[in-house]
BAFI-3210 file (N, C-alpha, C; in Angstrom, 3 decimals, decimal comma, padded with zeros to 6 digits):
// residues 284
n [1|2|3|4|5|6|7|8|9|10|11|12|13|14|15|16|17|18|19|20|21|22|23|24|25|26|27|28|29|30|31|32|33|34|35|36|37|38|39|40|41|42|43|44|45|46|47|48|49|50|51|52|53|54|55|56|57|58|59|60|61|62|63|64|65|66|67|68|69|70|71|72|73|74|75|76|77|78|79|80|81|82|83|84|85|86|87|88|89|90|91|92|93|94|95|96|97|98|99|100|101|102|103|104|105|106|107|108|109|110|111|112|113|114|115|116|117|118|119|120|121|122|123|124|125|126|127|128|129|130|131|132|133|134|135|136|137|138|139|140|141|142|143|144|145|146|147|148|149|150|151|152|153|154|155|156|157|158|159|160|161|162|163|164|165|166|167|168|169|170|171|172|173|174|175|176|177|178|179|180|181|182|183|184|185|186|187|188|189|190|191|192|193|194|195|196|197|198|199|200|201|202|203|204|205|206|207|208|209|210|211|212|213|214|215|216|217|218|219|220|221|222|223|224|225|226|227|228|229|230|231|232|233|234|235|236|237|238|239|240|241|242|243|244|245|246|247|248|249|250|251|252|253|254|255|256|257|258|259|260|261|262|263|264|265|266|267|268|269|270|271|272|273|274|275|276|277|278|279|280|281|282|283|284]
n.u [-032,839|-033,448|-035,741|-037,240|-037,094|-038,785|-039,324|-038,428|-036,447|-034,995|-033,630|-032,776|-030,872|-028,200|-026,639|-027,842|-025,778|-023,359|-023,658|-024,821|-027,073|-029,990|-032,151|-031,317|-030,778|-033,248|-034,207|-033,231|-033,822|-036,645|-035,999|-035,529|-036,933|-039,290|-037,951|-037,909|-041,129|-041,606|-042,825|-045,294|-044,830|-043,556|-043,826|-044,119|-043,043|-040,638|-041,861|-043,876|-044,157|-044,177|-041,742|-040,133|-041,111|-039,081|-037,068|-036,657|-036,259|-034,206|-032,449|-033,056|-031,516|-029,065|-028,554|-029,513|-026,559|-025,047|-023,945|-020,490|-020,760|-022,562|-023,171|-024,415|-025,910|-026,975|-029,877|-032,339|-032,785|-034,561|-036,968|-041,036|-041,741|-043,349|-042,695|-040,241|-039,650|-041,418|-039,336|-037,062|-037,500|-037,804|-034,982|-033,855|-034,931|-034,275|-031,424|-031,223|-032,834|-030,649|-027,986|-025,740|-022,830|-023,416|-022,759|-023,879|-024,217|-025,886|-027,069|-029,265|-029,295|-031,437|-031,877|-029,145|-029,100|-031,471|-030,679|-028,248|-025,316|-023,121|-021,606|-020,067|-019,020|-018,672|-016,629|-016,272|-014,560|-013,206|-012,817|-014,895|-015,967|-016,632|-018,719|-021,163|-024,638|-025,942|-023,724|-022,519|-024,528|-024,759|-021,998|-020,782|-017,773|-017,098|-018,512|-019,378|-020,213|-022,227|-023,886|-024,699|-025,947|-028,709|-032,183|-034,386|-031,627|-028,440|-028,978|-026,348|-024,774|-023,181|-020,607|-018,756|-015,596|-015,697|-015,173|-014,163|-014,112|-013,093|-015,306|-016,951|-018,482|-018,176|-019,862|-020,088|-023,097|-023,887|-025,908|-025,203|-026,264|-025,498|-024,147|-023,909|-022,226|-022,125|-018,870|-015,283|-012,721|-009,982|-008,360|-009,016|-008,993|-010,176|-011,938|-011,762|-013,144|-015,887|-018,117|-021,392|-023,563|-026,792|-029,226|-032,309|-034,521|-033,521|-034,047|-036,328|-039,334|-039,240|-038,217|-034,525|-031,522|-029,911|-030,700|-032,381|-033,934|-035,931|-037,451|-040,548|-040,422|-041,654|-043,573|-043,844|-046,305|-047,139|-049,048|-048,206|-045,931|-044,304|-042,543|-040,568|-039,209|-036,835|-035,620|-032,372|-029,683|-026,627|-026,877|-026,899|-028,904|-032,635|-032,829|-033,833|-036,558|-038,011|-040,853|-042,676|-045,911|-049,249|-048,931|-049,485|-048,070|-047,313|-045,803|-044,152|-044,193|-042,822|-040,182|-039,752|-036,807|-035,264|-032,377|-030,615|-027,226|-026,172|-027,062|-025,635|-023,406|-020,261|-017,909|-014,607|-012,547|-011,838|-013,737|-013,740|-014,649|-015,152|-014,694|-017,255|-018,757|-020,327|-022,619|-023,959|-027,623|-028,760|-028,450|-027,536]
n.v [049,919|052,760|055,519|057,084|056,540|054,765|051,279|050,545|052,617|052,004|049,646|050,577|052,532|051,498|050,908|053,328|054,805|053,739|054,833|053,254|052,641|053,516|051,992|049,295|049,119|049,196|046,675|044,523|045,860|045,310|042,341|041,049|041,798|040,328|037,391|037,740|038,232|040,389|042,476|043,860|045,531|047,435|050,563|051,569|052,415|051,844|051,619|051,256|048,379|044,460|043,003|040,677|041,206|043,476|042,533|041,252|043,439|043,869|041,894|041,969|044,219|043,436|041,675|042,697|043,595|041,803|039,808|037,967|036,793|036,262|037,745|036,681|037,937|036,823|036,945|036,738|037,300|038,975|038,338|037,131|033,194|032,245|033,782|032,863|030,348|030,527|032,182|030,721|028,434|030,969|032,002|029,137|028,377|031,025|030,264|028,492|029,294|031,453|030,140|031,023|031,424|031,344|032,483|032,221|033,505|032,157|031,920|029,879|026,458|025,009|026,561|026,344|023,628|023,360|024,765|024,464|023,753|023,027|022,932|025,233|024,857|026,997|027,807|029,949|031,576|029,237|027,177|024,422|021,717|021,037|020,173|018,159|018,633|016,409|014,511|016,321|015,573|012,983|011,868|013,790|015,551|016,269|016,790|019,536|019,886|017,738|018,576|021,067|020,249|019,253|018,917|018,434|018,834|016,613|013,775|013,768|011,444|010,773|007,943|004,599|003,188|000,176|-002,316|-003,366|-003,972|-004,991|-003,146|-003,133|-001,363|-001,379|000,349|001,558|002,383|005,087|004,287|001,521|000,284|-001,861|-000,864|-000,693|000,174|000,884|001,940|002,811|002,295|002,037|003,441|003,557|002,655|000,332|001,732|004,271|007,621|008,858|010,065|009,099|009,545|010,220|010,437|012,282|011,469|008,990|007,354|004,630|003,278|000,173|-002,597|-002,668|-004,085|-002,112|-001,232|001,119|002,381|005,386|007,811|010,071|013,343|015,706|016,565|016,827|017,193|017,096|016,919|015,126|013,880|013,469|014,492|013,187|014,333|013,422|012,153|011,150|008,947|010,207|012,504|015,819|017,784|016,752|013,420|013,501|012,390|011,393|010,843|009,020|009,823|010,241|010,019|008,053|009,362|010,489|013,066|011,314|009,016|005,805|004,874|002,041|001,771|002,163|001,266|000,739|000,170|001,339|003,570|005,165|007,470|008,108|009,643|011,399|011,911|014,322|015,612|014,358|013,258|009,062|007,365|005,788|002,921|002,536|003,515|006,330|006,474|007,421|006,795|004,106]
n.w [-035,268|-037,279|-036,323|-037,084|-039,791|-042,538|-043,094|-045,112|-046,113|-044,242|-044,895|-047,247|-046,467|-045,742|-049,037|-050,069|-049,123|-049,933|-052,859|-054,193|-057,764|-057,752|-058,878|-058,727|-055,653|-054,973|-056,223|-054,440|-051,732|-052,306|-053,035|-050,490|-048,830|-049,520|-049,139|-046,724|-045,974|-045,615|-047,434|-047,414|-045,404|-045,917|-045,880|-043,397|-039,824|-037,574|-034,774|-035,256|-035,307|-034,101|-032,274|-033,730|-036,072|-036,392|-036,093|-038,487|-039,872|-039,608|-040,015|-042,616|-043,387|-043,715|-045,659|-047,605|-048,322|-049,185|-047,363|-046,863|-044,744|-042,275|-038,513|-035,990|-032,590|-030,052|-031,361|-030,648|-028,104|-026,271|-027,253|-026,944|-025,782|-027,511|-030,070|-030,258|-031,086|-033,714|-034,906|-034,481|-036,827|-038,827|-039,199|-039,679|-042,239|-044,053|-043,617|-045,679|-047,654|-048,685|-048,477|-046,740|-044,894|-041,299|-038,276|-035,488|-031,797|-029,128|-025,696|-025,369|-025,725|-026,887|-029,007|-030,267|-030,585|-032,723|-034,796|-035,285|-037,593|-037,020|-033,458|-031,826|-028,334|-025,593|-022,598|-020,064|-022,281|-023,335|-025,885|-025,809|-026,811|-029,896|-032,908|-034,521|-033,522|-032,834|-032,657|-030,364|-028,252|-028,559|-027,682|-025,957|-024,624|-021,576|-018,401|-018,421|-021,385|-021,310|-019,654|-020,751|-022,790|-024,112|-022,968|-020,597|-018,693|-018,083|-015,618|-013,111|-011,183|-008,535|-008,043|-007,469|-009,076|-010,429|-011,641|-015,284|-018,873|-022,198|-023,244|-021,636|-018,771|-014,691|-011,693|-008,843|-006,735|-004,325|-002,952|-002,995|-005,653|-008,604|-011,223|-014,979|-017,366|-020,833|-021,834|-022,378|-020,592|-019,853|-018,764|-015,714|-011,988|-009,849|-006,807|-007,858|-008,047|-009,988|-012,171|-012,683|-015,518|-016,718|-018,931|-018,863|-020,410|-021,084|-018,760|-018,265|-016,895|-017,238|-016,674|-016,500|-016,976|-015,272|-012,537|-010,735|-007,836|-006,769|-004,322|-005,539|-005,547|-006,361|-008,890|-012,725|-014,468|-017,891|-020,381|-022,807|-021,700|-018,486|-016,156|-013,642|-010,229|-007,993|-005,053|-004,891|-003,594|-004,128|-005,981|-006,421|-007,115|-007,454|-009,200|-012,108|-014,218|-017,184|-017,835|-020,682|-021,297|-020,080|-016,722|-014,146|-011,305|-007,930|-005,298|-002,856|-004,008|-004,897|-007,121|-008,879|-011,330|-014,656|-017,068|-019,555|-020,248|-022,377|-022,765|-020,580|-019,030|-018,625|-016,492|-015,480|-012,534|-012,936|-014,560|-017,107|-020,040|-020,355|-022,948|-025,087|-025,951|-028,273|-031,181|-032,447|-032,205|-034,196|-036,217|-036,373]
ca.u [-033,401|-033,655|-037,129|-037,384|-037,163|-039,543|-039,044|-037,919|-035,498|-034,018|-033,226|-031,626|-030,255|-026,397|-026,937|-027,681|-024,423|-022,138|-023,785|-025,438|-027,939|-031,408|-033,184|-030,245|-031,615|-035,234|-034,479|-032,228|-034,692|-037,893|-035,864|-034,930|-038,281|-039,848|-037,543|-038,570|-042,007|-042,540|-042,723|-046,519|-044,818|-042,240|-044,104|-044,266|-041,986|-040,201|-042,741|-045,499|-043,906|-043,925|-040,617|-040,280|-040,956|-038,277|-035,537|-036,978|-036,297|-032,927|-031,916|-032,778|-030,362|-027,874|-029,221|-029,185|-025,335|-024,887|-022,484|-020,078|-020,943|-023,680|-022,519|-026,487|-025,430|-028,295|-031,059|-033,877|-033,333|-035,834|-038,543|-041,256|-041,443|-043,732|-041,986|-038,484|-040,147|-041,526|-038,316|-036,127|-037,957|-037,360|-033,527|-033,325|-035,392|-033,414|-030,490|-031,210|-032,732|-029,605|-026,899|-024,791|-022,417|-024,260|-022,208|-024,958|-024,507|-026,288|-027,121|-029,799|-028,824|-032,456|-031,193|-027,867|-029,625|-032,341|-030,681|-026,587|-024,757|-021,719|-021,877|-018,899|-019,508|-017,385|-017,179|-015,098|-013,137|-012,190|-013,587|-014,663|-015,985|-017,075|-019,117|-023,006|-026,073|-025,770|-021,942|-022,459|-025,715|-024,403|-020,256|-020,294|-016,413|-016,921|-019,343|-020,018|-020,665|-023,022|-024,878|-025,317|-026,492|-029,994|-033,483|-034,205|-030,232|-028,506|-028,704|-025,069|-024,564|-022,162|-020,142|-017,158|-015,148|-015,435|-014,326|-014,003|-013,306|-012,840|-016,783|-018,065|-017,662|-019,515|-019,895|-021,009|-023,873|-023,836|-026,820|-024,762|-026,443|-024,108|-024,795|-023,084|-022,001|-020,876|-018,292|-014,175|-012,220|-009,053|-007,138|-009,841|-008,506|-010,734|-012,230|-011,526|-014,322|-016,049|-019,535|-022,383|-024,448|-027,816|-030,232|-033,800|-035,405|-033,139|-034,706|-038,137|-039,863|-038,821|-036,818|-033,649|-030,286|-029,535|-031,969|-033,016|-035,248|-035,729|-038,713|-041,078|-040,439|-042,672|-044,043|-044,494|-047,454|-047,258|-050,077|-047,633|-044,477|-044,318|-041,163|-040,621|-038,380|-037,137|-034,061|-031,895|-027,940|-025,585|-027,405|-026,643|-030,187|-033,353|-032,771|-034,873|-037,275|-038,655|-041,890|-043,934|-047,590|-049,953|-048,372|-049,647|-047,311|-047,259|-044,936|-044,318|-044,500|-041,635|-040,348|-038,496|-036,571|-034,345|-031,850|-030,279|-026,391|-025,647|-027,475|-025,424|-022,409|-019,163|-016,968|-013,866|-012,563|-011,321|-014,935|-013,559|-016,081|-014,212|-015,405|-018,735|-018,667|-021,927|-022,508|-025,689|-028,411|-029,595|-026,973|-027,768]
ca.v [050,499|054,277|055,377|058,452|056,120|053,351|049,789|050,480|053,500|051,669|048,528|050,715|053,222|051,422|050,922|054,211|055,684|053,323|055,391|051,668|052,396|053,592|050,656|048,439|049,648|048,786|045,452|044,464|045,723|044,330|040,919|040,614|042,046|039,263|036,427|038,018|038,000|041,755|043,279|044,544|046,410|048,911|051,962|051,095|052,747|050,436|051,598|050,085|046,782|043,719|042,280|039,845|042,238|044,573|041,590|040,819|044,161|044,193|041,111|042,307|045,166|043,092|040,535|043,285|043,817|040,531|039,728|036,501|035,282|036,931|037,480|036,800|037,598|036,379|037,683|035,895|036,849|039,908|038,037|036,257|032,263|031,823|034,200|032,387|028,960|031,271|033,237|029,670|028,493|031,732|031,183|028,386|029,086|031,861|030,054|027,441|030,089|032,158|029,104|031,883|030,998|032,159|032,774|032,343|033,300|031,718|030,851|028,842|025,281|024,463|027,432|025,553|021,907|023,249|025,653|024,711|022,551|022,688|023,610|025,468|025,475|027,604|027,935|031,178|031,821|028,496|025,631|023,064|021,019|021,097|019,315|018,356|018,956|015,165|014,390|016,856|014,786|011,606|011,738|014,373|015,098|016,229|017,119|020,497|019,619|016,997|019,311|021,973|019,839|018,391|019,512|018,784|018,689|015,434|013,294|013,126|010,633|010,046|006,570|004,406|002,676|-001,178|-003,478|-002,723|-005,107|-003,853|-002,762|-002,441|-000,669|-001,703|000,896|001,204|004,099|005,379|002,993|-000,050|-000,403|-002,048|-000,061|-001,257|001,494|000,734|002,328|002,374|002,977|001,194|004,164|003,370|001,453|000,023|002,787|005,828|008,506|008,749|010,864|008,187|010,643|009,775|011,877|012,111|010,774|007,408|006,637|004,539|002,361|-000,758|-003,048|-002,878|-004,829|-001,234|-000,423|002,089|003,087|006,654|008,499|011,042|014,646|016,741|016,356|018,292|016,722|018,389|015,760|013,840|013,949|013,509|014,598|012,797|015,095|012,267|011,859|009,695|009,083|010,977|013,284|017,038|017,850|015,560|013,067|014,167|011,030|011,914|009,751|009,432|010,038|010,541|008,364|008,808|009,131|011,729|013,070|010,543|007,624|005,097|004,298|001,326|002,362|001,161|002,069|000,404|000,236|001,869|004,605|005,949|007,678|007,955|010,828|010,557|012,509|015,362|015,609|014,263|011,486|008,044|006,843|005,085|002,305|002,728|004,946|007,571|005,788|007,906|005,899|002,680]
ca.w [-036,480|-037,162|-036,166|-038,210|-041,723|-042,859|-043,327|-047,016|-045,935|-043,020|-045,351|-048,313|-046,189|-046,192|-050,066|-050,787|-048,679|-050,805|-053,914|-055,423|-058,633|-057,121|-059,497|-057,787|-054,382|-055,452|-056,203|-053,668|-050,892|-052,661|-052,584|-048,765|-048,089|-049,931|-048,696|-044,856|-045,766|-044,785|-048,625|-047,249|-044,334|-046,253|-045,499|-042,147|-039,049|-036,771|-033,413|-035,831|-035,838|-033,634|-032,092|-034,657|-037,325|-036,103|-036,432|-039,365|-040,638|-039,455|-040,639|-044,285|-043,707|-043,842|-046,278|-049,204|-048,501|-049,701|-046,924|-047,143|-043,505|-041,061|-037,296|-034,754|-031,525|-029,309|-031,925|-030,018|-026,605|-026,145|-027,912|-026,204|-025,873|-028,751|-030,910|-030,370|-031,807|-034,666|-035,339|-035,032|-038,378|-040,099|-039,438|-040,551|-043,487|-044,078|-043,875|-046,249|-049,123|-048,911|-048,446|-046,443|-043,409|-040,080|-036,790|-034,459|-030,573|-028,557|-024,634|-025,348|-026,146|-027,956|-030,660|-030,734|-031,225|-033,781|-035,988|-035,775|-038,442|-036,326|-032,222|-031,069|-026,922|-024,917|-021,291|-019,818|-023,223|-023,980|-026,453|-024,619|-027,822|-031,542|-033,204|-035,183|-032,549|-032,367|-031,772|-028,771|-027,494|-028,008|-027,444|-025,173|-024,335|-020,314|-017,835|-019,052|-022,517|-021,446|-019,227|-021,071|-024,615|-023,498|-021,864|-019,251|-018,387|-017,566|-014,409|-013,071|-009,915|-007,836|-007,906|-007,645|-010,301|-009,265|-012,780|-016,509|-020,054|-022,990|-023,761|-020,086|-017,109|-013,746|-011,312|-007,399|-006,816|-003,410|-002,312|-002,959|-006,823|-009,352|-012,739|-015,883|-018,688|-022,115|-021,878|-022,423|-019,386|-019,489|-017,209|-014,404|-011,663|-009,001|-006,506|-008,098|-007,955|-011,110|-012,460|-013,954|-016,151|-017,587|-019,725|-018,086|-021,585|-020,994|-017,670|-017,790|-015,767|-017,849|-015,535|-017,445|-016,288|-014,913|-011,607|-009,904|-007,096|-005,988|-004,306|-005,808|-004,555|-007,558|-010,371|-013,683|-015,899|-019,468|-021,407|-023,797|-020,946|-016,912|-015,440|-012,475|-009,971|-007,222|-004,840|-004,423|-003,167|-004,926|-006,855|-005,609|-006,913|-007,738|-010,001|-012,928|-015,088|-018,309|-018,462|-021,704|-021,692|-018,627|-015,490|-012,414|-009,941|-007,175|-004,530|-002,336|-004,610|-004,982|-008,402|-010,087|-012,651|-015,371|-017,452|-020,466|-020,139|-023,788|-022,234|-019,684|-019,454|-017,129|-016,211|-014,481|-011,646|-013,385|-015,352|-018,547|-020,814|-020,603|-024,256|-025,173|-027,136|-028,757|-031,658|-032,283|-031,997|-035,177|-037,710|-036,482]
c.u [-033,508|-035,402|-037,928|-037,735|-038,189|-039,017|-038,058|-036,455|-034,355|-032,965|-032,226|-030,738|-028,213|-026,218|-026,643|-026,176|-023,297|-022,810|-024,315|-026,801|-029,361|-032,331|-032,565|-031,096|-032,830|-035,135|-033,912|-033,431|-036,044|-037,670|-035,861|-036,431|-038,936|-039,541|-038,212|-040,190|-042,460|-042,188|-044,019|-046,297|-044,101|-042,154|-044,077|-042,959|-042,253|-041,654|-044,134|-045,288|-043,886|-041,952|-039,590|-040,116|-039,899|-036,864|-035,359|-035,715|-034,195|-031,945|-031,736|-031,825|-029,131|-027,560|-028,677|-027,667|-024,934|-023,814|-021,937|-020,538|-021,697|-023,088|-024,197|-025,606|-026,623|-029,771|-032,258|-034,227|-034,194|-037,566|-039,300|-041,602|-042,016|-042,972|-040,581|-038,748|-040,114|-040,473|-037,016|-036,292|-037,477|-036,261|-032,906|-033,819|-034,848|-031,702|-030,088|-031,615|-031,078|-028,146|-025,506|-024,026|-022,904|-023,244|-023,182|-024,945|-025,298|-026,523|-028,187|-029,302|-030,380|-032,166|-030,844|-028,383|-030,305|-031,522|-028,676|-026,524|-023,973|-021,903|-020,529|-019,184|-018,278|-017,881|-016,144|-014,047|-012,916|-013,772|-013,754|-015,229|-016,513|-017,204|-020,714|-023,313|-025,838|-024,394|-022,373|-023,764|-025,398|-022,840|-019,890|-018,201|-015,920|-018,098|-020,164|-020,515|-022,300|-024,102|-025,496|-026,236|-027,768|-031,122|-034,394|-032,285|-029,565|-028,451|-026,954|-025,285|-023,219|-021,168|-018,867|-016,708|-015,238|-014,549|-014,465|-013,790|-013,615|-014,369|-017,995|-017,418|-018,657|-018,517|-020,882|-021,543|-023,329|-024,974|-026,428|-025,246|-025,238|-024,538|-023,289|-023,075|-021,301|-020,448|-016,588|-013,424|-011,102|-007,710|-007,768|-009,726|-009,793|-011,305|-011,800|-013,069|-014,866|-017,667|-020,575|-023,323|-025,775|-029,208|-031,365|-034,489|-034,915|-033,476|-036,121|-037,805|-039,794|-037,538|-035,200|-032,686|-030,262|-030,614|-031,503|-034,048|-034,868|-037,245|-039,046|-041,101|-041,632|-042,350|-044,371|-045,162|-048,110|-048,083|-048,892|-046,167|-044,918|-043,089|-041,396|-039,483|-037,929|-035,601|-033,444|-030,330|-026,984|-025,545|-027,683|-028,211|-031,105|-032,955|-034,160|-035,247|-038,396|-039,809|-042,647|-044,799|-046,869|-049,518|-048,935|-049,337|-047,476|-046,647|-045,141|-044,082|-042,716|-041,308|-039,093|-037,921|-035,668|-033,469|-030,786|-028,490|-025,415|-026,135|-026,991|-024,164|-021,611|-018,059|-016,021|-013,562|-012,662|-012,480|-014,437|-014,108|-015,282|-015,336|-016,347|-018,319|-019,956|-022,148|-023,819|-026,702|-029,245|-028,895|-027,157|-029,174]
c.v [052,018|054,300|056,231|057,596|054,794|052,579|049,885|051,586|053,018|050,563|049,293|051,650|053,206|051,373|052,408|055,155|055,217|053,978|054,140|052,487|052,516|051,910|049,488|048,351|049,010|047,610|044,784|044,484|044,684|043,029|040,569|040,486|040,650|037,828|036,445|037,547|039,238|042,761|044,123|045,383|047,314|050,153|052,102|051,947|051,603|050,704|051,059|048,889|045,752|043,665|041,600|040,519|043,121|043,813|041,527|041,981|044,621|043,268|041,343|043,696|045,042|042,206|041,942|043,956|042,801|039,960|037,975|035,674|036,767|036,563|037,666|036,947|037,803|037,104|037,622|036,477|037,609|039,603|037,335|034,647|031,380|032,482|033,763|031,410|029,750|031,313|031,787|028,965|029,243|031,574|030,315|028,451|029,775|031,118|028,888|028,313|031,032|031,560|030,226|031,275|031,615|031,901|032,958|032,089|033,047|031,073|029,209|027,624|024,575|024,998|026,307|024,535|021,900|024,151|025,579|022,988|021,979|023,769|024,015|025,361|025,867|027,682|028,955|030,960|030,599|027,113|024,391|021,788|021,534|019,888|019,452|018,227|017,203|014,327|014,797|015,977|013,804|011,373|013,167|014,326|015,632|016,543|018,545|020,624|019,083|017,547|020,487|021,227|019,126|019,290|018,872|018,213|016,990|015,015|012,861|012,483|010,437|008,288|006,335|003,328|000,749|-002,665|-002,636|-004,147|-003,813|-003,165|-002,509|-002,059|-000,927|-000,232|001,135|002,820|003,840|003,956|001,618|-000,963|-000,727|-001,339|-000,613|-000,042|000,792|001,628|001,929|002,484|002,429|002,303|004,223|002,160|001,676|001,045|003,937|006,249|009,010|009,278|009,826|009,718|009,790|010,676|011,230|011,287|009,294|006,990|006,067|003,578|000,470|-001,357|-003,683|-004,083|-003,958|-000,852|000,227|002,825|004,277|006,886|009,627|012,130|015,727|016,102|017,176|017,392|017,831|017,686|015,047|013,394|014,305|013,586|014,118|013,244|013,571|012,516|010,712|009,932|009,554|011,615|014,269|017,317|016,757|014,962|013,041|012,785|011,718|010,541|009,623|009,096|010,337|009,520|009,311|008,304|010,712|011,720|012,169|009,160|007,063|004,174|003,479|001,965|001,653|001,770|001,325|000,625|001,119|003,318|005,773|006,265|008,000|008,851|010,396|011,769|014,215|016,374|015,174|012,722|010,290|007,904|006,105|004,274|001,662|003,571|005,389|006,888|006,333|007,197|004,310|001,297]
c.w [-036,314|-037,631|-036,601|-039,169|-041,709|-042,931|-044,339|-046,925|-045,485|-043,930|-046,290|-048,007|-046,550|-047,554|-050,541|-050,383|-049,195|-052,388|-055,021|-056,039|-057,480|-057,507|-058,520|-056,521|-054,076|-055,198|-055,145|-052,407|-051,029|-052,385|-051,582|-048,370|-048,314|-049,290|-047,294|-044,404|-045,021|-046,161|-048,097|-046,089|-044,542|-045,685|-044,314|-041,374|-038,061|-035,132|-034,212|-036,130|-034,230|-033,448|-032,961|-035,903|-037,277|-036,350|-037,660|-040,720|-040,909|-039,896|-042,513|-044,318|-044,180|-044,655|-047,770|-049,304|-048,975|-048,885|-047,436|-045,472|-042,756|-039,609|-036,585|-033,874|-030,363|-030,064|-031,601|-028,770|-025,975|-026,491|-026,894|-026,497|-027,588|-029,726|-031,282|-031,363|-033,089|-035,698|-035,636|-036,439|-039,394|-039,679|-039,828|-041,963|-044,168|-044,430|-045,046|-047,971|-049,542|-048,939|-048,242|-045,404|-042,630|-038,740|-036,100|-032,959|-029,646|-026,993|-024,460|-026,323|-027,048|-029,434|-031,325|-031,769|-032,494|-034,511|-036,346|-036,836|-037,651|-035,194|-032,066|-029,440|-026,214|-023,414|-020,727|-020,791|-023,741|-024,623|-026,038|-025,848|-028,692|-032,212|-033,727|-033,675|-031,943|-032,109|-030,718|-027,907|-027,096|-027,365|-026,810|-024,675|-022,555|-020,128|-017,659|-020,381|-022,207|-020,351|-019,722|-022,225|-023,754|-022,669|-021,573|-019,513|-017,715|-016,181|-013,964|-011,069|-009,301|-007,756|-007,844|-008,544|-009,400|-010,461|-014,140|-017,705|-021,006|-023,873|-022,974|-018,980|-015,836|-012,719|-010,033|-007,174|-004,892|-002,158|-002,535|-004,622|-007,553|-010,529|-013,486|-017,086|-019,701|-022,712|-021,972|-021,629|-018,741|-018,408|-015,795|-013,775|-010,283|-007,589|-006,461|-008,406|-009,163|-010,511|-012,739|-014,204|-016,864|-017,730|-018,984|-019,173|-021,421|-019,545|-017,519|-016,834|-016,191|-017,070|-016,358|-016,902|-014,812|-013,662|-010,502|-008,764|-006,288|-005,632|-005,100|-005,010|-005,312|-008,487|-011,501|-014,639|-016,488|-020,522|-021,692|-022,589|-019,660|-016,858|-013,965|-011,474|-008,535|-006,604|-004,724|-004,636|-004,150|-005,798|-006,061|-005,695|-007,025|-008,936|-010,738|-014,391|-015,791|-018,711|-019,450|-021,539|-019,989|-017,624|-014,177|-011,494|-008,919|-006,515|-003,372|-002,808|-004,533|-005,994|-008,556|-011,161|-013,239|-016,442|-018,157|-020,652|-021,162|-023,303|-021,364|-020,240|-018,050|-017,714|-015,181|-013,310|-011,962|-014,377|-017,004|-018,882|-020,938|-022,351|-024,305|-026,472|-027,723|-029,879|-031,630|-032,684|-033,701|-036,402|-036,833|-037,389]
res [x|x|x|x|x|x|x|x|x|x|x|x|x|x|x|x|x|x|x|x|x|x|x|x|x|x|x|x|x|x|x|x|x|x|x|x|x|x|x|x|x|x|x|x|x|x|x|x|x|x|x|x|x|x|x|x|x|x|x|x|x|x|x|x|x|x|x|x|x|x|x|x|x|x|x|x|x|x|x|x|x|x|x|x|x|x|x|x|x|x|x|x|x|x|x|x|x|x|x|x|x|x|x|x|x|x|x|x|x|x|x|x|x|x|x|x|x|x|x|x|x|x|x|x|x|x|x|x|x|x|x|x|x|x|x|x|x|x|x|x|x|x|x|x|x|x|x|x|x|x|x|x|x|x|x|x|x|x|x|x|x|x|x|x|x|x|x|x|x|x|x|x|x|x|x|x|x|x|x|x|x|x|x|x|x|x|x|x|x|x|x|x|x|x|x|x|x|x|x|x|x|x|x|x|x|x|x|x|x|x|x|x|x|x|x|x|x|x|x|x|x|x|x|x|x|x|x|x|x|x|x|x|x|x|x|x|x|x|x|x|x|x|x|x|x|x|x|x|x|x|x|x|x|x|x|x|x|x|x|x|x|x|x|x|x|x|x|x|x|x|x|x|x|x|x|x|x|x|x|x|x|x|x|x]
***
């Protein structure tokens, strides 16, 4: 923002250098301001504004050009944690009064999840998929997709390919478990080296088909959610268990676990998603 001009200057400044109608000008600013929700800060210079307010102000700069598509490129990432939550609202807000296209860069993957229609994710230069917030969650298409889309990040394991039909896949963990994936995997022949992946939220303590026992290494109790941090064979770091509510477990402890076969997912050597034959749990 230029720190010489007010709120009201800064906004009609490009306006007035294309020679647009003063009244034009007027209204034009007054509107953005209004949509922003900072019409009571015009007079205002940018070192008398919040963070927040300073995006705000900059976003209506570009708001009374009337563009055809808005380029964000990380607009959040200076702010602090409460102000991101905040500021994700007015974006979408924003993007829903003005029914504009938004190009929105992004490292954080919560942005992505809460405020995209459609995720592009790239990884050095290249598109690694596209797709809604929920395509990429549920039909992940490799092992970077499906680690970056999710928080806490997914559990990937180690294993080996052991049978297959056409709607399951069994699979040997390092500790000798059998785990079953429904999954498609008709180019997987008998011990080839394969990923099992499974989101921390799909691991409880519910003795599924699918089990599990790892120890407790740490713990993070957040009231409504226990993360249970834990190792176990073929997991580079701890395998990470998203418990709901208050559980009390502590380091040291030794947990059953379980884990619902529709639930998991399988990568093959190369990190690419054999298919799931399951669809989004949100359309069923």
């Amino acid at each position: 923002l230029y720190p010489h001009m007010n709120l009201y200057d800064n906004m009609a400044f490009g306006l007035q250098l294309k020679k647009v109608p003063k009244a034009e000008v007027d209204r034009l600013v007054q509107q953005a301001a209004k949509i922003l929700g900072i019409e009571h800060l015009l007079d205002r210079k940018p070192k008398d504004l919040s963070g927040g307010q300073r995006q705000r102000v900059a976003i209506g700069r570009a708001i009374v050009r009337k563009p055809e598509v808005f380029l964000f490129d990380e607009p959040l990432s200076n702010l602090d944690t409460a102000l991101r939550v905040r500021m994700r609202y007015e974006f979408a807000k924003l993007h829903k009064d003005l029914k504009t296209t938004m190009i929105y860069v992004t490292h954080d993957q919560v942005e992505a999840m809460t405020l995209a229609d459609r995720i592009v994710v790239l990884s050095a230069g290249k598109i690694e998929q596209v797709g809604s917030p929920l395509e990429l969650y549920e039909h992940p298409d490799n092992l970077f997709v499906a680690g970056f889309i999710g928080s806490p990040g997914m559990n990937f394991i180690a294993a080996e390919f052991v049978s297959s039909n056409a709607t399951d896949v069994t699979v040997r963990l390092n500790d000798g478990a059998l785990i079953h994936c429904a999954v498609s995997a008709p180019t997987a022949k008998p011990g080839d080296k394969v990923m099992l992946g499974i989101r921390p939220e799909h691991i409880t303590r519910v003795p599924y088909a699918n089990r599990l026992t790892a120890q407790v290494t740490f713990v993070e109790s957040l009231g409504s959610v226990t993360y249970a941090y834990c190792a176990f064979p073929g997991v580079q770091e701890d395998l990470t268990c998203e418990l709901t509510g208050v559980v009390r477990v502590q380091a040291g402890d030794t947990l059953d676990l379980g884990v619902e076969p529709d639930r998991c997912y399988l990568f093959d050597a190369a990190g690419h998603a054999f298919k799931r034959t399951v669809s989004e749990r949100g359309a069923a």
